[in-house]
VMD Tcl script that builds the backbone (N, CA, C; Angstrom):
set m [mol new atoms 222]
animate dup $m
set s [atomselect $m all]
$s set {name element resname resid chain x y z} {
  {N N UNK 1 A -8.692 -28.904 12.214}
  {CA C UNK 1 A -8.956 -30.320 12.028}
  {C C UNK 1 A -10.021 -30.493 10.956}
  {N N UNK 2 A -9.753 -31.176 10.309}
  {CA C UNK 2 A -10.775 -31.871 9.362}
  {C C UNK 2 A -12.174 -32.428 9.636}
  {N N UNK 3 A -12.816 -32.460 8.899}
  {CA C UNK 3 A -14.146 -33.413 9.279}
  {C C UNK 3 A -14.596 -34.362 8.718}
  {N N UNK 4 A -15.625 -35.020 8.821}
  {CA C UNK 4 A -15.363 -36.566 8.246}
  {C C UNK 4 A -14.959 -36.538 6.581}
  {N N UNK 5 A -15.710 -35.559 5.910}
  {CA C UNK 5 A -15.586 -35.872 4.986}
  {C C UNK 5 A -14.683 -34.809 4.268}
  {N N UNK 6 A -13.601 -34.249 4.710}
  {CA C UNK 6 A -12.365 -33.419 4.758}
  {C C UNK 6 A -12.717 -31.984 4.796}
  {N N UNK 7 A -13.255 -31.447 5.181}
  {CA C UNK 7 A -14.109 -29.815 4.884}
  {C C UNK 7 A -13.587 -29.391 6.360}
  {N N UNK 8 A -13.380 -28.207 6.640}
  {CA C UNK 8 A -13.081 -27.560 7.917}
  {C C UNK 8 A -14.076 -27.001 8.329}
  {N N UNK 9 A -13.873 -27.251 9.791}
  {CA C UNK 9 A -15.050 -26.715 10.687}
  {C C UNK 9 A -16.403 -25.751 10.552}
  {N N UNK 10 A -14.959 -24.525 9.953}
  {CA C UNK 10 A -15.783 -23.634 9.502}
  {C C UNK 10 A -15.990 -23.234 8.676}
  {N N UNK 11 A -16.067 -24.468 7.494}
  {CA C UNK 11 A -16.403 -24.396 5.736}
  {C C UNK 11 A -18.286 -23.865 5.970}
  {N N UNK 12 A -18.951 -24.795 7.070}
  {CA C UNK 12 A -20.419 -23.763 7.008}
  {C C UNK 12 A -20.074 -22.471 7.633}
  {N N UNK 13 A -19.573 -22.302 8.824}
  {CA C UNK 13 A -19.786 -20.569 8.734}
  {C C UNK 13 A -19.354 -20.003 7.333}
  {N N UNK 14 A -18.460 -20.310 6.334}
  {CA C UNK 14 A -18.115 -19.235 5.406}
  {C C UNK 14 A -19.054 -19.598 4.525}
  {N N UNK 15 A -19.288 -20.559 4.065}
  {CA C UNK 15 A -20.724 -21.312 2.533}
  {C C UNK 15 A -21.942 -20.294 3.347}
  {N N UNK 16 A -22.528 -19.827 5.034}
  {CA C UNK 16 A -23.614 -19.068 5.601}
  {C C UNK 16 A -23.101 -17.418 5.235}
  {N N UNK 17 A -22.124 -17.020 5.442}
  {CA C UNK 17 A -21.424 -16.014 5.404}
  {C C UNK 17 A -21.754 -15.236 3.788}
  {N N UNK 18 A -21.464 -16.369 3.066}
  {CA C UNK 18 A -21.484 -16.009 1.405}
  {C C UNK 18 A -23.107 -16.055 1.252}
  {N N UNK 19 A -23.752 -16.861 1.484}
  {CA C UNK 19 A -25.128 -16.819 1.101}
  {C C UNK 19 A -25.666 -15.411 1.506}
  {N N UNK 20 A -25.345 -15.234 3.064}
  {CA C UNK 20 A -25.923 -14.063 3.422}
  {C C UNK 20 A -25.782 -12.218 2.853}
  {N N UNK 21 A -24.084 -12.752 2.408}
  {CA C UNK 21 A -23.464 -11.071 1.555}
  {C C UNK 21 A -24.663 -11.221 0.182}
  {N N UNK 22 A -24.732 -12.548 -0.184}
  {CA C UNK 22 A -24.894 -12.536 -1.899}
  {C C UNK 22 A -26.774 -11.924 -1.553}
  {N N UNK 23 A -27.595 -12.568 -0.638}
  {CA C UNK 23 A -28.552 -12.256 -0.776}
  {C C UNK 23 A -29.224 -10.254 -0.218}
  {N N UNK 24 A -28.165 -9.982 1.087}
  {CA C UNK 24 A -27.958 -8.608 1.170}
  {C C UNK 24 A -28.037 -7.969 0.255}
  {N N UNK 25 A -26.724 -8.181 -0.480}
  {CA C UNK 25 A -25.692 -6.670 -1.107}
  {C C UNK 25 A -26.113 -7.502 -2.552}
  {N N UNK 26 A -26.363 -8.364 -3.134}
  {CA C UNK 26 A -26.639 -9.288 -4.706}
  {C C UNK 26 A -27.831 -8.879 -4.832}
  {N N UNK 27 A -28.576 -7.867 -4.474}
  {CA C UNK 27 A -29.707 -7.464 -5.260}
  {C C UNK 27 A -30.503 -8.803 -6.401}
  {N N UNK 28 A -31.026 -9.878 -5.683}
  {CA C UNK 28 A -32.050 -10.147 -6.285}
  {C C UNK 28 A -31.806 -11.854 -6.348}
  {N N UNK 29 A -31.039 -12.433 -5.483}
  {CA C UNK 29 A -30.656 -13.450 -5.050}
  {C C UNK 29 A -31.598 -13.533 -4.009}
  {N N UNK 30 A -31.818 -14.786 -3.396}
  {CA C UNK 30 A -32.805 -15.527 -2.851}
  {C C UNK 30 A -31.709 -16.740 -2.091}
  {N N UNK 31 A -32.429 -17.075 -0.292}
  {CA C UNK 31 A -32.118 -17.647 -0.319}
  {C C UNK 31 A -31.495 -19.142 -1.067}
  {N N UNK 32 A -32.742 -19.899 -1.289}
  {CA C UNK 32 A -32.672 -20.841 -1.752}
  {C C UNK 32 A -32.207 -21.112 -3.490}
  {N N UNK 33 A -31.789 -19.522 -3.793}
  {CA C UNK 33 A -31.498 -19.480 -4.968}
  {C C UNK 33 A -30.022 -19.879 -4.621}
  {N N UNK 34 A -29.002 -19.073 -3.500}
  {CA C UNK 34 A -27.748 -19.002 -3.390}
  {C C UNK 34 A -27.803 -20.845 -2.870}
  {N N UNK 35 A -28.483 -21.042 -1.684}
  {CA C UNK 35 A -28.062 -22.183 -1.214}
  {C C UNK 35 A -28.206 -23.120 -2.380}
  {N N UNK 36 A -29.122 -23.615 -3.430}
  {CA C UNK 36 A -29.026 -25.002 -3.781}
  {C C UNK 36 A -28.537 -24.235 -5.477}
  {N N UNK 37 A -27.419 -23.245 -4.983}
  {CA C UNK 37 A -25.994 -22.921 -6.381}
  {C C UNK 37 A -24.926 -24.261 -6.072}
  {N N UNK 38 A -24.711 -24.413 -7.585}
  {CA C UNK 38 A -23.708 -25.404 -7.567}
  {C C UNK 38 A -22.479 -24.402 -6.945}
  {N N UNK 39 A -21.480 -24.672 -6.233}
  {CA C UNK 39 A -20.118 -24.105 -5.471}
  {C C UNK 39 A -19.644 -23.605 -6.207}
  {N N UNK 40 A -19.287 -23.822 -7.652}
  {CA C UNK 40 A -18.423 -23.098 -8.533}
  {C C UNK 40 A -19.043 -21.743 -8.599}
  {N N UNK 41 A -20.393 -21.920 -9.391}
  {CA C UNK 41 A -20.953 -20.382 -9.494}
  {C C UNK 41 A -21.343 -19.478 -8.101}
  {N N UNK 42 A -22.123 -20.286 -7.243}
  {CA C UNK 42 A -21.722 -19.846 -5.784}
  {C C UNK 42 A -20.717 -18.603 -5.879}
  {N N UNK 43 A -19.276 -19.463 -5.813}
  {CA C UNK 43 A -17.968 -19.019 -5.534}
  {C C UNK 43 A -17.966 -17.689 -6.506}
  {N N UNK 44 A -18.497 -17.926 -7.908}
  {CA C UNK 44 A -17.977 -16.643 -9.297}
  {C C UNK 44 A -19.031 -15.504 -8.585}
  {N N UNK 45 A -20.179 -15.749 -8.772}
  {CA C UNK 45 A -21.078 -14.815 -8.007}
  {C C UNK 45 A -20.434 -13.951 -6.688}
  {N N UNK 46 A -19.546 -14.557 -6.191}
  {CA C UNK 46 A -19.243 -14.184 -4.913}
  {C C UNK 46 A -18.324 -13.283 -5.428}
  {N N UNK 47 A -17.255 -13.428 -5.861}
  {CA C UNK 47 A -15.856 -13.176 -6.339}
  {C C UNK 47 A -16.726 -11.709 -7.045}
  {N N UNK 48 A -17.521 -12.039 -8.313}
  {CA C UNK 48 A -17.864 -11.087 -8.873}
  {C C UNK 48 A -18.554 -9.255 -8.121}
  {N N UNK 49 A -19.298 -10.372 -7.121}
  {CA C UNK 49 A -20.186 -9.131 -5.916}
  {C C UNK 49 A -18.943 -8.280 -4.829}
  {N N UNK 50 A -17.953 -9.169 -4.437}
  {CA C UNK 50 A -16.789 -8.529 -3.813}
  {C C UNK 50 A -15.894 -7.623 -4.867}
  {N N UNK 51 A -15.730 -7.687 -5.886}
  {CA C UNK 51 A -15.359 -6.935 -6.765}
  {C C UNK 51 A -15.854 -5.758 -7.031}
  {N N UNK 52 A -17.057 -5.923 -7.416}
  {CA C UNK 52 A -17.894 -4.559 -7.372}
  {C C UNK 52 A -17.934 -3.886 -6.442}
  {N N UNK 53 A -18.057 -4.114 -5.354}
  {CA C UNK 53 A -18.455 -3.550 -4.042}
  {C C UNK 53 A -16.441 -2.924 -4.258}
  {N N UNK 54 A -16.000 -3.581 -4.119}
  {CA C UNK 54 A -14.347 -2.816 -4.059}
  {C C UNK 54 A -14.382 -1.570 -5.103}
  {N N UNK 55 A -14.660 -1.919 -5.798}
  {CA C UNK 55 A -14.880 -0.495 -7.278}
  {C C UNK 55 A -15.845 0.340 -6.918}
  {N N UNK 56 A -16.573 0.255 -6.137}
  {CA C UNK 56 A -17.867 1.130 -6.197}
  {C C UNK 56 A -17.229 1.825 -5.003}
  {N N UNK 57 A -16.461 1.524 -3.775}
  {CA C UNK 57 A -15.728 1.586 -2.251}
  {C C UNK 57 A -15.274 2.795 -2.983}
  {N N UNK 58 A -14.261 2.299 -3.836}
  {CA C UNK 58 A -12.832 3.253 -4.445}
  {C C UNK 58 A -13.564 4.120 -5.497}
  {N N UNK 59 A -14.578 4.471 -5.717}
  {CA C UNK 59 A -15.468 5.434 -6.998}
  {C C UNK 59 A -15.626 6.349 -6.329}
  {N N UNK 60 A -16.687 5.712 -5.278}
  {CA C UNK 60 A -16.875 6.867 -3.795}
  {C C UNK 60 A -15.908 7.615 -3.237}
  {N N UNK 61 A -14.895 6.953 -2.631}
  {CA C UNK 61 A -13.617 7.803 -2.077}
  {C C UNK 61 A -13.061 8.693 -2.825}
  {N N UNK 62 A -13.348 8.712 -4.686}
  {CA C UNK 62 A -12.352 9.409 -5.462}
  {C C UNK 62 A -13.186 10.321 -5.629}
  {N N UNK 63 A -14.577 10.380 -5.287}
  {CA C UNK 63 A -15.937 11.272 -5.739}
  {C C UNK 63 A -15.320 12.089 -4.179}
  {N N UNK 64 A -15.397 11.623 -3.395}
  {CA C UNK 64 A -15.362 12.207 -1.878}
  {C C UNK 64 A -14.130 13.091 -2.165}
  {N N UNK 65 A -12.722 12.853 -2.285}
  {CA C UNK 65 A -11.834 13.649 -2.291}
  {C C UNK 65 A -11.733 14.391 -3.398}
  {N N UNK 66 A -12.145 14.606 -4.294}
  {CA C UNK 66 A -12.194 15.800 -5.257}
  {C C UNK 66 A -13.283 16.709 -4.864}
  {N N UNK 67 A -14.457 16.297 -4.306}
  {CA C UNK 67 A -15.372 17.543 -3.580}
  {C C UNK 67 A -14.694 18.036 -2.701}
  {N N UNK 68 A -13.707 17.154 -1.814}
  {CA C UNK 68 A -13.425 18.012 -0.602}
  {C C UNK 68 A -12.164 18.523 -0.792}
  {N N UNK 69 A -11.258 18.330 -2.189}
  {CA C UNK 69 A -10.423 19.142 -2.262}
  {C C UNK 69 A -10.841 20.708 -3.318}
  {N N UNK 70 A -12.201 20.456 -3.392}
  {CA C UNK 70 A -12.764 21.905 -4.134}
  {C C UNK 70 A -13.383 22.692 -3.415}
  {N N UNK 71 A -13.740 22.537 -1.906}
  {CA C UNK 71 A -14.152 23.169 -0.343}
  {C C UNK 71 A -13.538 24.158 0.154}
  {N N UNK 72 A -13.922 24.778 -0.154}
  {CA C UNK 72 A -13.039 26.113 0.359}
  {C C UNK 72 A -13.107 26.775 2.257}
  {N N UNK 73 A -11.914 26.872 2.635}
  {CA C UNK 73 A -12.261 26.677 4.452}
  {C C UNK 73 A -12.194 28.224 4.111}
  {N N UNK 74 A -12.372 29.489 5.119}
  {CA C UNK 74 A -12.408 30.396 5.537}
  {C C UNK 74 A -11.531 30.814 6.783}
}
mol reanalyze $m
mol bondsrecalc $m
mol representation Tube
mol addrep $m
């Protein structure tokens, strides 16, 4: 359901959700830096930090399986 002014319920849990990844894992974001972001950049910032974090996920795993396919068992 909608709310008065058409936004879903849980448009604040996700706008709290994003503030909280960006100021965590965004190295150098601030609350009140993320909260009073206009939504667009908000949103690019966001998009941009989930991106990285996916590339850096998949860097690791490719670092991980070439050590452990050079491991020699006994």
């Amino acid at each position: 359901m909608l709310g008065f002014f058409g936004l879903a319920k849980d448009h604040s849990v996700m706008v709290h959700s994003q503030i909280f990844d960006m100021i965590n894992y965004g190295n150098g974001f601030t609350f009140s830096d993320v909260y009073q972001m206009p939504t667009y950049l908000r949103n690019f910032y966001y998009n941009k930090l989930v991106d990285t974090k996916k590339k850096e996920s998949e860097q690791i795993k490719k670092t991980n399986s070439q050590k452990s396919s050079k491991v020699r068992i006994r």
